[in-house]
C-alpha positions as CSV (number, residue, x, y, z in Angstrom):
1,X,102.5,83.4,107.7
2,X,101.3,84.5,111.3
3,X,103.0,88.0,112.5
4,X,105.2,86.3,114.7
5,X,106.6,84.3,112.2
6,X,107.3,87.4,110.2
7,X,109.9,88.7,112.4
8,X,111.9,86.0,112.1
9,X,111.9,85.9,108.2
10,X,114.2,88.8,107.1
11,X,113.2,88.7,103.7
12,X,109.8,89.3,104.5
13,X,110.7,91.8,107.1
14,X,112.7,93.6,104.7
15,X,109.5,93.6,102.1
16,X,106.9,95.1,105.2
17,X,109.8,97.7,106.0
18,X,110.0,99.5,102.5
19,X,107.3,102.1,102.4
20,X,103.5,101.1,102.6
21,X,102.8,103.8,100.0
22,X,100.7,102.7,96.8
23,X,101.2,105.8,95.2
24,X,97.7,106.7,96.2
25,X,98.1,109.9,97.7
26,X,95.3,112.0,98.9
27,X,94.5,113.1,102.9
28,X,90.5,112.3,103.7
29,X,89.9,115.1,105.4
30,X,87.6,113.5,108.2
31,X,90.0,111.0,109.2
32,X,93.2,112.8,108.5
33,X,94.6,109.5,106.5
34,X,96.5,108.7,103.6
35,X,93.4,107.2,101.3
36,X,96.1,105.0,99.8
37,X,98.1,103.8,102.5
38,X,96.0,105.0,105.6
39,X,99.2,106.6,107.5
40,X,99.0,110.4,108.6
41,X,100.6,113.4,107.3
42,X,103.2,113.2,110.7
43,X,103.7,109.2,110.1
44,X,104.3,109.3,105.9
45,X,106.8,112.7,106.9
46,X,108.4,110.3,109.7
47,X,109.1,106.8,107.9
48,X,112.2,107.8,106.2
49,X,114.2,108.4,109.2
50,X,112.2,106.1,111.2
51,X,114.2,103.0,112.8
52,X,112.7,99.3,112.2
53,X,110.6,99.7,115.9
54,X,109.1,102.7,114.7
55,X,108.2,101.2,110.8
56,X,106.7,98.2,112.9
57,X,104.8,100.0,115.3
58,X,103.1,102.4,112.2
59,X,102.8,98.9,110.0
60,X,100.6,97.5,112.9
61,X,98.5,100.7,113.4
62,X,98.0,100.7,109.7
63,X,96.7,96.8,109.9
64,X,94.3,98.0,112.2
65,X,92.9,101.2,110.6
66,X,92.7,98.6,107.4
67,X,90.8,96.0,109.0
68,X,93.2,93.9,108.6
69,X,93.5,90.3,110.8
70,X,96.9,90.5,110.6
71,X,100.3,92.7,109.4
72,X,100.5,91.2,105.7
73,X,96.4,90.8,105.2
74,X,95.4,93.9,103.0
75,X,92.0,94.3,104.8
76,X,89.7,97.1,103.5
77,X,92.8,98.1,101.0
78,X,92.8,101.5,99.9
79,X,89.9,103.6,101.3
80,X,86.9,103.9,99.3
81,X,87.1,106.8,95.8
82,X,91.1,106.4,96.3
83,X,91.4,104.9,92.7
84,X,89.9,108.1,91.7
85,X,92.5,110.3,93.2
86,X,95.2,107.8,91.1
87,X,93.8,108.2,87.5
């Protein structure tokens, strides 16, 4: 499913719009992201009032931190030693 193609599926929309969180939560202090989910401090604090612009916008920013080819494509995944920070 190309990006495109996801905007015009609401069920998948609604799936990419609940919160990227993977209950991996630790700031890396060099880059100043999430090591779970790669948002910032401002952008985790933001997403429960943000509107479904401002989720897509951070969801594609997050792609791109990730590696990731494309909005659903998990990339690098969580940032290395985050599993750590879980147990």
């Amino acid at each position: 499913m190309t990006d495109a193609s996801i905007a015009e599926d609401p069920v998948q929309l609604r799936m990419m719009l609940r919160s990227p969180c993977v209950s991996i939560c630790e700031i890396d202090d060099p880059t100043g992201f999430c090591r779970g989910c790669w948002r910032t401090p401002d952008e985790i604090a933001a997403w429960p009032t943000m509107d479904q612009g401002g989720r897509l916008e951070v969801l594609n920013r997050l792609a791109q931190r990730r590696g990731a080819k494309s909005l659903t494509d998990p990339g690098r995944g969580p940032m290395p030693g985050a599993a750590d920070a879980a147990s």
